[in-house]
VMD Tcl script that draws the C-alpha trace (Angstrom):
set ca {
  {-130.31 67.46 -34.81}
  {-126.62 66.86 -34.36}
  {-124.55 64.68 -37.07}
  {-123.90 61.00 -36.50}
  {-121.07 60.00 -34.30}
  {-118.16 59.25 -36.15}
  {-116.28 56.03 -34.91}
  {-113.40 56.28 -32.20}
  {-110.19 56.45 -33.50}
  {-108.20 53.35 -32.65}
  {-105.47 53.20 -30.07}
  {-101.98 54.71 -31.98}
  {-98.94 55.84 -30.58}
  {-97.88 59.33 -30.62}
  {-95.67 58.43 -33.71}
  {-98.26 56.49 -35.54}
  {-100.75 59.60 -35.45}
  {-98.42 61.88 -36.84}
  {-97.44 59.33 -39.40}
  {-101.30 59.12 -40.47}
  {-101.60 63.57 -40.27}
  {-98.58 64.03 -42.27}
  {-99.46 61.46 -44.86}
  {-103.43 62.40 -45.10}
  {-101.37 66.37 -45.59}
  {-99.44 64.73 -48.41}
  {-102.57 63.18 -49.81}
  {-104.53 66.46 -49.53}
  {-101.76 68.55 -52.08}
  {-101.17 65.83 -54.44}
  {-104.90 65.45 -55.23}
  {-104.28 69.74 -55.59}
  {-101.97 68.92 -57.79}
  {-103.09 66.15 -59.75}
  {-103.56 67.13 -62.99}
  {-106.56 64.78 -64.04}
  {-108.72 67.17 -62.15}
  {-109.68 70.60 -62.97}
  {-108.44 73.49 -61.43}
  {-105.78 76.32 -62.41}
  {-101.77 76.14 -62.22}
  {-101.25 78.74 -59.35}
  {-103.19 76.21 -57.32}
  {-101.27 73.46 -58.41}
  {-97.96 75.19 -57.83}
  {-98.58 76.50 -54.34}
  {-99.77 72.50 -53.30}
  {-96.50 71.65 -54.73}
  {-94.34 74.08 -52.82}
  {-96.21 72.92 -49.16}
  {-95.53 69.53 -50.88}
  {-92.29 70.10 -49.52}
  {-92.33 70.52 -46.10}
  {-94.89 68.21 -45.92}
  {-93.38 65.30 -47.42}
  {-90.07 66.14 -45.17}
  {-92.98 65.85 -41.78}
  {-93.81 63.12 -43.46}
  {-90.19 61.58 -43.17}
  {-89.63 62.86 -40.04}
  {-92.63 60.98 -38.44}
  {-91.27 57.75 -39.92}
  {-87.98 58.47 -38.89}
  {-89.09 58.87 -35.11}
  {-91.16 55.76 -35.56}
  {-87.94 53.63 -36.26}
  {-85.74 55.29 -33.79}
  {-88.34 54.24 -31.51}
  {-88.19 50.97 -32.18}
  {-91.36 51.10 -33.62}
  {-90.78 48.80 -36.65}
  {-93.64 47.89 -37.94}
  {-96.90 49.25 -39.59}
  {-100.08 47.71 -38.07}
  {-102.11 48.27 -41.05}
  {-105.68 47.22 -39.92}
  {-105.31 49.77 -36.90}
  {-103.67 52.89 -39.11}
  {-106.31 51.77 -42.27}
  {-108.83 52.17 -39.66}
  {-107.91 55.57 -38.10}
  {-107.45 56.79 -41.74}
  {-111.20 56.11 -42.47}
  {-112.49 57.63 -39.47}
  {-110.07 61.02 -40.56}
  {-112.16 60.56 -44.07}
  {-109.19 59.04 -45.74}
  {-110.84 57.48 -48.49}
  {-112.26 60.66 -49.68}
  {-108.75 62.70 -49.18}
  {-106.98 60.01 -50.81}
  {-109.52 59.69 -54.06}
  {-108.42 63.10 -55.48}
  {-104.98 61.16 -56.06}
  {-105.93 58.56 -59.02}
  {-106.92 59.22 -61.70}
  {-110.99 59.57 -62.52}
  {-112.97 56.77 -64.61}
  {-113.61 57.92 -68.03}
  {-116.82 59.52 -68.07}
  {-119.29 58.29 -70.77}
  {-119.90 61.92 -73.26}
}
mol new
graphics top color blue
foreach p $ca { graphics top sphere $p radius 0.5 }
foreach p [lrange $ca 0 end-1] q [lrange $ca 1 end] { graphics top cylinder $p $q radius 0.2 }
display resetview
């Protein structure tokens, strides 16, 4: 049996999909980072070092946006590509966890 078919991704410019890769990247090695979750320090440290050169992609895919003349975010259209690329989940490891009850 295959797995369900996830939704299309919506229409998005070149730009706008590397804005939304570089920032789910970003997402992805904080929630290494974050320290409200378990895990060890060499971990943490080597999700801050890509940190880098992520967060510069990250700049650089805004920076091409604007000298495109692309000024604006359309938020419903990159909040729904993020979902379908399992944003919510990527993004989650950034907060910080409820309180458990024990």
């Amino acid at each position: 049996m295959l797995p369900p078919e996830l939704p299309p991704l919506p229409a998005l410019t070149r730009a706008e999909g590397e804005l939304i890769d570089r920032y789910l990247d970003v997402a992805d090695l904080l929630g290494r980072i974050n320290p409200a979750h378990h895990g060890d320090t060499y971990r943490g440290l080597r999700a801050a070092q890509a940190l880098v050169a992520k967060a510069i992609e990250l700049r650089d895919a805004l920076a091409l946006m604007h000298q495109r003349g692309e000024t604006e975010l359309h938020a419903p259209t990159l909040a729904r590509a993020l979902r379908v690329l399992d944003g919510e989940r990527r993004t989650a490891r950034v907060t910080i966890p409820a309180p458990s009850d024990g």
